[in-house]
Backbone as a ProteinNet text record, in pm:
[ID]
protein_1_A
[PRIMARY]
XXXXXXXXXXXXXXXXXXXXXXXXXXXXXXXXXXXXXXXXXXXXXXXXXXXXXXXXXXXXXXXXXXXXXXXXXXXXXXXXXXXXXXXXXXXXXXXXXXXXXXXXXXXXXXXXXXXXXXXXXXXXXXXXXXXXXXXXXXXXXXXXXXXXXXXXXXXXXXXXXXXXX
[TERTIARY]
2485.2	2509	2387.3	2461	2283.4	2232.8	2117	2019.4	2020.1	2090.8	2071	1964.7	1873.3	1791.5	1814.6	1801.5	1812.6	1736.8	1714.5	1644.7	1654.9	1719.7	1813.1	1672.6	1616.6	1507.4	1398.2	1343.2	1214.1	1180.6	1365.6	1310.7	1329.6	1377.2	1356.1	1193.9	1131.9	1001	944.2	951.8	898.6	884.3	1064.3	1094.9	1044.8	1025.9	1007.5	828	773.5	612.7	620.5	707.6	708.6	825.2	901.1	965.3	875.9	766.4	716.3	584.2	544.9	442.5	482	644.5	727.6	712.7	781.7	854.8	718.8	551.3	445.5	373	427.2	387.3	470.5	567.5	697.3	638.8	597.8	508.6	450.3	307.2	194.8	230.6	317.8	358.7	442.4	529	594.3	500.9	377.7	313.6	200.9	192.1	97.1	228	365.7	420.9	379.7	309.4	263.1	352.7	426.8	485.8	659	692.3	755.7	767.8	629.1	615	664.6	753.1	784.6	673.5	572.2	438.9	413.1	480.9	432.3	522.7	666.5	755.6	720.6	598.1	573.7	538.1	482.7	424.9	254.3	198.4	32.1	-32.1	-134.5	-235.9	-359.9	-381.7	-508.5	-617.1	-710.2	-868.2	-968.9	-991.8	-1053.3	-1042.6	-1144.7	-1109.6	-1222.4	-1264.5	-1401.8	-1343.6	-1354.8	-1334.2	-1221.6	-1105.1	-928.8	-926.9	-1004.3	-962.2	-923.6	-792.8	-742.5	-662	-761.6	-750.9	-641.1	-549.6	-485	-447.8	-403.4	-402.2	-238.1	-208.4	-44.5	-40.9	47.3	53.6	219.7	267.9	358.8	451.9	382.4	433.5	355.5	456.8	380.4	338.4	210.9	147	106.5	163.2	200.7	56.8	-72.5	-182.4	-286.9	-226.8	-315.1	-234.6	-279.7	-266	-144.5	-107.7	-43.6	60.4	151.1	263.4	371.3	452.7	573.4	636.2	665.8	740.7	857.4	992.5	1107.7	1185.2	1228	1314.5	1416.4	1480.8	1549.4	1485.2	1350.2	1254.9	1193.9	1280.9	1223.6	1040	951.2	835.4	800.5	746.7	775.5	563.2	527.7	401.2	338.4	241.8	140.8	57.4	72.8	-81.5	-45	-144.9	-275.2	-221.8	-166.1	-121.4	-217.4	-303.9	-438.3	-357.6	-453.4	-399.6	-442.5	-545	-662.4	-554.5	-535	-468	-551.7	-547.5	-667.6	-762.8	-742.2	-841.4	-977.1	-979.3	-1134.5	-1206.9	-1340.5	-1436.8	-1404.1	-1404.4	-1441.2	-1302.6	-1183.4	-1036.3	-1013.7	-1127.1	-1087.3	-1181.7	-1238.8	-1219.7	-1306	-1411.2	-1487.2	-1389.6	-1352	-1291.4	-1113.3	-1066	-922.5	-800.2	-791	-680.6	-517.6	-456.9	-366	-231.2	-187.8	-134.9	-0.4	80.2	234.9	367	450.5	519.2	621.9	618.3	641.3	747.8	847.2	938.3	915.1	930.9	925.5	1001.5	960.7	988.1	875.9	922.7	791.6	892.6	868.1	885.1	803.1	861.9	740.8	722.3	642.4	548.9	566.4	504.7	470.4	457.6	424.2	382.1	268.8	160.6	73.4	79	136.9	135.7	297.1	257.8	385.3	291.4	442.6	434.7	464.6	410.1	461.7	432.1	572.6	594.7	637.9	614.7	631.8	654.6	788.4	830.1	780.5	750.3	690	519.5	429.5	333.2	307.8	167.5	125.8	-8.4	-42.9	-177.6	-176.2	-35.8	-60.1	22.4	40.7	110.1	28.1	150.1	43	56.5	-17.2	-4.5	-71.6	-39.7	-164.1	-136.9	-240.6	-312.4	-278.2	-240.8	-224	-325.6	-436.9	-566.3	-561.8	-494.1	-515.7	-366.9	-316.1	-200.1	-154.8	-160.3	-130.6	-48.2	-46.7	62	14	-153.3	-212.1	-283.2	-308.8	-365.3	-337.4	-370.4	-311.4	-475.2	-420.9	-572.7	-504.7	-500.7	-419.8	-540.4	-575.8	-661.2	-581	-587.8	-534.6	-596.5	-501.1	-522.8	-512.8	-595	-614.8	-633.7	-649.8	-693.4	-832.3	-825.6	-956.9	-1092	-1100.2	-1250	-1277	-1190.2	-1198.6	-1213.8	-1155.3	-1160.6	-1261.9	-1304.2	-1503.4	-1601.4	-1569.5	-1651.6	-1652.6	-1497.3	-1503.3	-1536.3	-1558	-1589.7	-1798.7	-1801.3	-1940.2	-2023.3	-1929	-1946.9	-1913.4	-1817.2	-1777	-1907.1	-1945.8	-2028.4	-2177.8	-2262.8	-2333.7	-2312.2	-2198.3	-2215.9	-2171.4	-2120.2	-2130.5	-1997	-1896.5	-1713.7	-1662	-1606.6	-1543.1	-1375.6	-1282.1	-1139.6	-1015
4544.9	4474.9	4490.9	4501.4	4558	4412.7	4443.9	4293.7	4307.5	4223.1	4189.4	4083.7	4151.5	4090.6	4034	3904.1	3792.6	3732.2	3796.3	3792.8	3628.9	3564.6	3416.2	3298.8	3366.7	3261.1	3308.1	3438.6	3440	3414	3345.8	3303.2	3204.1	3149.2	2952.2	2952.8	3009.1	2973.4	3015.1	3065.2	3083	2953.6	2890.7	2840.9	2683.6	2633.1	2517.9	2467.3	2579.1	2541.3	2503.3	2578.3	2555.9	2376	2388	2263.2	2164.6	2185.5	2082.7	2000	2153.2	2133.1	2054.8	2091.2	2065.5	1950.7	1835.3	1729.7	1619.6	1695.4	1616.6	1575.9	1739.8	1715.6	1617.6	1600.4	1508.1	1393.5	1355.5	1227.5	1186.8	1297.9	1234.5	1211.9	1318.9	1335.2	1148.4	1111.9	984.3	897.9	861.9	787.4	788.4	872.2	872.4	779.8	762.4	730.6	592.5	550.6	394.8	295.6	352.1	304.1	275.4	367.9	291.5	240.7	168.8	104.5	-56.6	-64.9	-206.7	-281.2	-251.1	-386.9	-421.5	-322.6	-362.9	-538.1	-512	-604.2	-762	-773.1	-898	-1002	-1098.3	-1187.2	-1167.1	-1106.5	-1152.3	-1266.2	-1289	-1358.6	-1279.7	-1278.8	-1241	-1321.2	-1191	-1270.9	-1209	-1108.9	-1043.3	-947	-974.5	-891.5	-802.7	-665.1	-612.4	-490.6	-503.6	-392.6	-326.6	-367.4	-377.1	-302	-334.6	-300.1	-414	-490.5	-589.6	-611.6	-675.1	-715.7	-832.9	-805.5	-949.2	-858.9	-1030.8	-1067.7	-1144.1	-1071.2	-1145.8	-1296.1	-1376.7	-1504.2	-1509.5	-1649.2	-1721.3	-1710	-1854.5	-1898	-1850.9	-1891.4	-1788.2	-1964.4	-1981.5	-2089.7	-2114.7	-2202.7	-2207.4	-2223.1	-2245.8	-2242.7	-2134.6	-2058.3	-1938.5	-1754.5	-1697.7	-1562.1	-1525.7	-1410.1	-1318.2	-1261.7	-1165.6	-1130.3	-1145.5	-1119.9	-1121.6	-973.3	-849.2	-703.4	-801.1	-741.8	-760.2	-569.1	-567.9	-420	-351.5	-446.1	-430.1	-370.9	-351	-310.8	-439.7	-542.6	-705.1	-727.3	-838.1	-854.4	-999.7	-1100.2	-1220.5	-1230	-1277.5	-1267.6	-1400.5	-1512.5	-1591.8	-1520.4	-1535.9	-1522.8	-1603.3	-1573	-1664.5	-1706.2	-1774.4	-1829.3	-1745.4	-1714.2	-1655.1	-1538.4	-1455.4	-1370.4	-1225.7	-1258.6	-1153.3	-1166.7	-1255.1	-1265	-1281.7	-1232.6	-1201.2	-1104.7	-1044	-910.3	-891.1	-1015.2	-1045.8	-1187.6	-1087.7	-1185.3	-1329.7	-1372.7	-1517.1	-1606.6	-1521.5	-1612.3	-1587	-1570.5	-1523.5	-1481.5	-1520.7	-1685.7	-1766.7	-1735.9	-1847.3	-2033.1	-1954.5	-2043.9	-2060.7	-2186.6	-2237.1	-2224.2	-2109.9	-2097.4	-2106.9	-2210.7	-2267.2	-2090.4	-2097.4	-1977.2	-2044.9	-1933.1	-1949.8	-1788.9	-1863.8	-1776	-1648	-1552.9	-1480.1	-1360.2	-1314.7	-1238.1	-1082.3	-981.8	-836.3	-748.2	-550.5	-486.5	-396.1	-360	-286.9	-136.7	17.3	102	217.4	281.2	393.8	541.5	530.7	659.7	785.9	768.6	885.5	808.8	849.4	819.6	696.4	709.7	586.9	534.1	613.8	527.1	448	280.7	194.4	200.1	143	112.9	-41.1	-117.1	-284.3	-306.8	-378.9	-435.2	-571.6	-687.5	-788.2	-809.7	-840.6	-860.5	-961	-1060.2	-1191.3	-1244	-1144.3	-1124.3	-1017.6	-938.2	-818.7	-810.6	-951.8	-910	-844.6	-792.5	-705.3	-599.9	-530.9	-447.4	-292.8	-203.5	-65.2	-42.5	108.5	202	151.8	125.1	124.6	224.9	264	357.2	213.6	249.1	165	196.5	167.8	227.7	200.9	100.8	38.5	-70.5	-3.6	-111.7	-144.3	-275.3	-291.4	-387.9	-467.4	-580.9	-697	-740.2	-842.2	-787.9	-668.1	-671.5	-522.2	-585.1	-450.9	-468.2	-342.4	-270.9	-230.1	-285.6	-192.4	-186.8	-24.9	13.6	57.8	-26.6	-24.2	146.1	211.9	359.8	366.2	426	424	532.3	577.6	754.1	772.3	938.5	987.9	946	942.8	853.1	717.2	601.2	487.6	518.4	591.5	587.8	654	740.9	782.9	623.5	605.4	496.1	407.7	329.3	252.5	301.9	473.1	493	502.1	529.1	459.8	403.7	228.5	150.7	60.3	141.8	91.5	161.8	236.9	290.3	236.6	220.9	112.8	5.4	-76.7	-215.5	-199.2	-64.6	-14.7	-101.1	-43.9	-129.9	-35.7	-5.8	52	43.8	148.7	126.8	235.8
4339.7	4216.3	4124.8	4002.4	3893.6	3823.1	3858.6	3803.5	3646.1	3579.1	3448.5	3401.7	3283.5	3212.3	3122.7	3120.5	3015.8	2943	2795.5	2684.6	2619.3	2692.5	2632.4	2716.7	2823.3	2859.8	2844.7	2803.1	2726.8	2597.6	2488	2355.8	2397.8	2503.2	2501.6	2525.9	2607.9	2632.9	2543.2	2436.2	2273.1	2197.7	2206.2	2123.8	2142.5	2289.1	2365.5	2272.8	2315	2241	2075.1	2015.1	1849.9	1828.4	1909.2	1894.6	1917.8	2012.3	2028.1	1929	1903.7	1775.8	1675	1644.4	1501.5	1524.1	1621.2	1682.3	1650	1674.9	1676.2	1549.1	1486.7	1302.4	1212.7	1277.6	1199.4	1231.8	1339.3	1357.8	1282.4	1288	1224.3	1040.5	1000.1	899	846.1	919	906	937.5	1024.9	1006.4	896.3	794.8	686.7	574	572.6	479	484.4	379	383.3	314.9	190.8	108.6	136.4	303.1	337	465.3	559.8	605.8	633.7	756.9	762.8	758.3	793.2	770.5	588.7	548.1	347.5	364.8	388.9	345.5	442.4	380.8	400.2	357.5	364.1	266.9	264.6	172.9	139.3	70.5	145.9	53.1	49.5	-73.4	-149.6	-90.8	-35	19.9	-10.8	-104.5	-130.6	-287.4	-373.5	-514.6	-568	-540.9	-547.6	-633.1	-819.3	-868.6	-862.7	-878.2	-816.2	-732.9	-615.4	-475.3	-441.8	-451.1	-343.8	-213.2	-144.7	19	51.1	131	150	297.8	336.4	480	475.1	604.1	600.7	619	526.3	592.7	611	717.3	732.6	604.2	540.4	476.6	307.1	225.9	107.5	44.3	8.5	-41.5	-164.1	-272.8	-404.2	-455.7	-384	-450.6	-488	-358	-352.1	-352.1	-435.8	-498.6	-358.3	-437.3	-343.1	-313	-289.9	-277.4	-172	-229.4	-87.6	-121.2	-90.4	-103.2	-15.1	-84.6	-9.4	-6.2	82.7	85.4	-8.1	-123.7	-203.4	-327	-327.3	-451.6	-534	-469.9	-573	-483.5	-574.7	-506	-578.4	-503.4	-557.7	-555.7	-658.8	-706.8	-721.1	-675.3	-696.5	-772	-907.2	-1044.6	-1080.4	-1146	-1214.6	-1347.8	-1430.5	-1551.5	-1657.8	-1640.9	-1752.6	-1787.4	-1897.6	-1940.2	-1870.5	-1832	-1746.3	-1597.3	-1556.7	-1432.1	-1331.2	-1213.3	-1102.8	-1100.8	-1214.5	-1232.8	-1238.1	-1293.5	-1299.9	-1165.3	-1177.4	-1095.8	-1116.3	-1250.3	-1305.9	-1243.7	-1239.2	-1202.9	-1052	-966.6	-848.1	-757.3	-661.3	-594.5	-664.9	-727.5	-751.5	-826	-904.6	-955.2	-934.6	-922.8	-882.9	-1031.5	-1014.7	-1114.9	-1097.9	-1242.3	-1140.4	-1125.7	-1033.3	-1007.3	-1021.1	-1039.8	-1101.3	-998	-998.8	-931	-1033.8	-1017.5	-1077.9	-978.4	-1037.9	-956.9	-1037.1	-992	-1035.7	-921.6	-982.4	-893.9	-845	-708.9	-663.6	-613.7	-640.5	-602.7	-517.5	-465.7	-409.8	-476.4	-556.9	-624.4	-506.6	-401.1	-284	-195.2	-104	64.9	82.5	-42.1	11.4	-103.8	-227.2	-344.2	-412.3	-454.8	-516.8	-670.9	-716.4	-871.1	-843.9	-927.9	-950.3	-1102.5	-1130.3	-1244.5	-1262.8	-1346.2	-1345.9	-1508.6	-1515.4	-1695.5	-1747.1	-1688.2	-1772.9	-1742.5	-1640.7	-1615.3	-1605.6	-1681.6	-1639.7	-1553.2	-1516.6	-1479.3	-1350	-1261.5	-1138.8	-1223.8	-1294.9	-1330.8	-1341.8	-1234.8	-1245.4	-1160.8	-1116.6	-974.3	-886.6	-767.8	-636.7	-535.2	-488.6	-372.8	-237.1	-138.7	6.3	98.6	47.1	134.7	299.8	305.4	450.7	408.3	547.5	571	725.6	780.9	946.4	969.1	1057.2	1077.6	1015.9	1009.3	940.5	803	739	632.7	581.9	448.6	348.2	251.4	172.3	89.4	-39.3	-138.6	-237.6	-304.1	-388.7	-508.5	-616.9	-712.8	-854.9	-931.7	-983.3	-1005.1	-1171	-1214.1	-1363.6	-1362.6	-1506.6	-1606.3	-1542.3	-1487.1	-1462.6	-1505.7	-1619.1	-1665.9	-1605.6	-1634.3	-1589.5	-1429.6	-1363.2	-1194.2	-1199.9	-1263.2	-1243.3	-1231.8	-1347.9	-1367.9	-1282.2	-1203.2	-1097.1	-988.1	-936.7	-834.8	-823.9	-979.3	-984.6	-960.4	-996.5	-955.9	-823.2	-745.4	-566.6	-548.6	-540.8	-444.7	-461.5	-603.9	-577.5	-549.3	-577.8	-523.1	-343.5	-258.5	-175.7	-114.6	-162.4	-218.2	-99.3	7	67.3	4.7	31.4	-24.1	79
[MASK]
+++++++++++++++++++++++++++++++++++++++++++++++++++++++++++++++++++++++++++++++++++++++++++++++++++++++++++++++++++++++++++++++++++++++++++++++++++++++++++++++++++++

């Protein structure tokens, strides 16, 4: 009986190594998508404001005194600011001083992979692009993204006041 050669299991053992590469890049690839991360759709509070790099930390319950968001999955995002016109943007409304904060409803979309858009029609003081510098089960990092000059200038200034983001 004549021994036949079968060309059908030296391209599986080709093909076995590249599937597997593929299968590992799709990974790492889906875990860089930040923007649509189940840890975004949660509730934040604001604990941190250095040059619109803002820090928040997941809470429970969303608390009518203090800053912060809630992302829901539908694109809606329910907002604690600041009644001012500046909003939280500035040093002076945040933390030092107790500004009375107001609840505000908007939408939040995803730009790319680490970057959202947020808009708020009857408040603008969170309104604009953010960068998702850091996002986990207890805390998120958003950096507010402006025109090339202005982001010179704030990266200017993170790095002397020595601002990680």
């Amino acid at each position: 009986m004549p021994v036949v050669k079968c060309n059908h299991f030296k391209s599986m053992k080709k093909l076995i190594p590249f599937l597997l590469l593929l299968f590992f890049a799709t990974g790492f690839m889906k875990s860089q998508d930040r923007a649509s991360d189940p840890f975004l759709l949660q509730t934040w509070k604001l604990t941190k404001l250095d040059n619109y790099i803002y820090t928040y930390e997941k809470q429970n319950i969303f608390y009518a005194k203090s800053p912060g968001l809630k992302f829901s999955k539908n694109g809606k995002i329910i907002g604690n600011l600041s009644k001012s016109a500046n909003g939280y943007d500035t040093k002076e409304d945040f933390p030092e001083k107790a500004s009375k904060m107001e609840r505000y409803v908007g939408n939040w979309k995803k730009v790319s992979d680490t970057t959202i858009a947020i808009v708020f029609t009857s408040n603008n003081s969170m309104d604009g692009t953010f960068v998702i510098s850091r996002l986990t089960e207890s805390g998120l990092k958003l950096r507010k993204v402006f025109s090339a000059d202005v982001e010179k200038k704030l990266d200017s200034i993170r790095r002397t006041k020595n601002i990680s983001y």
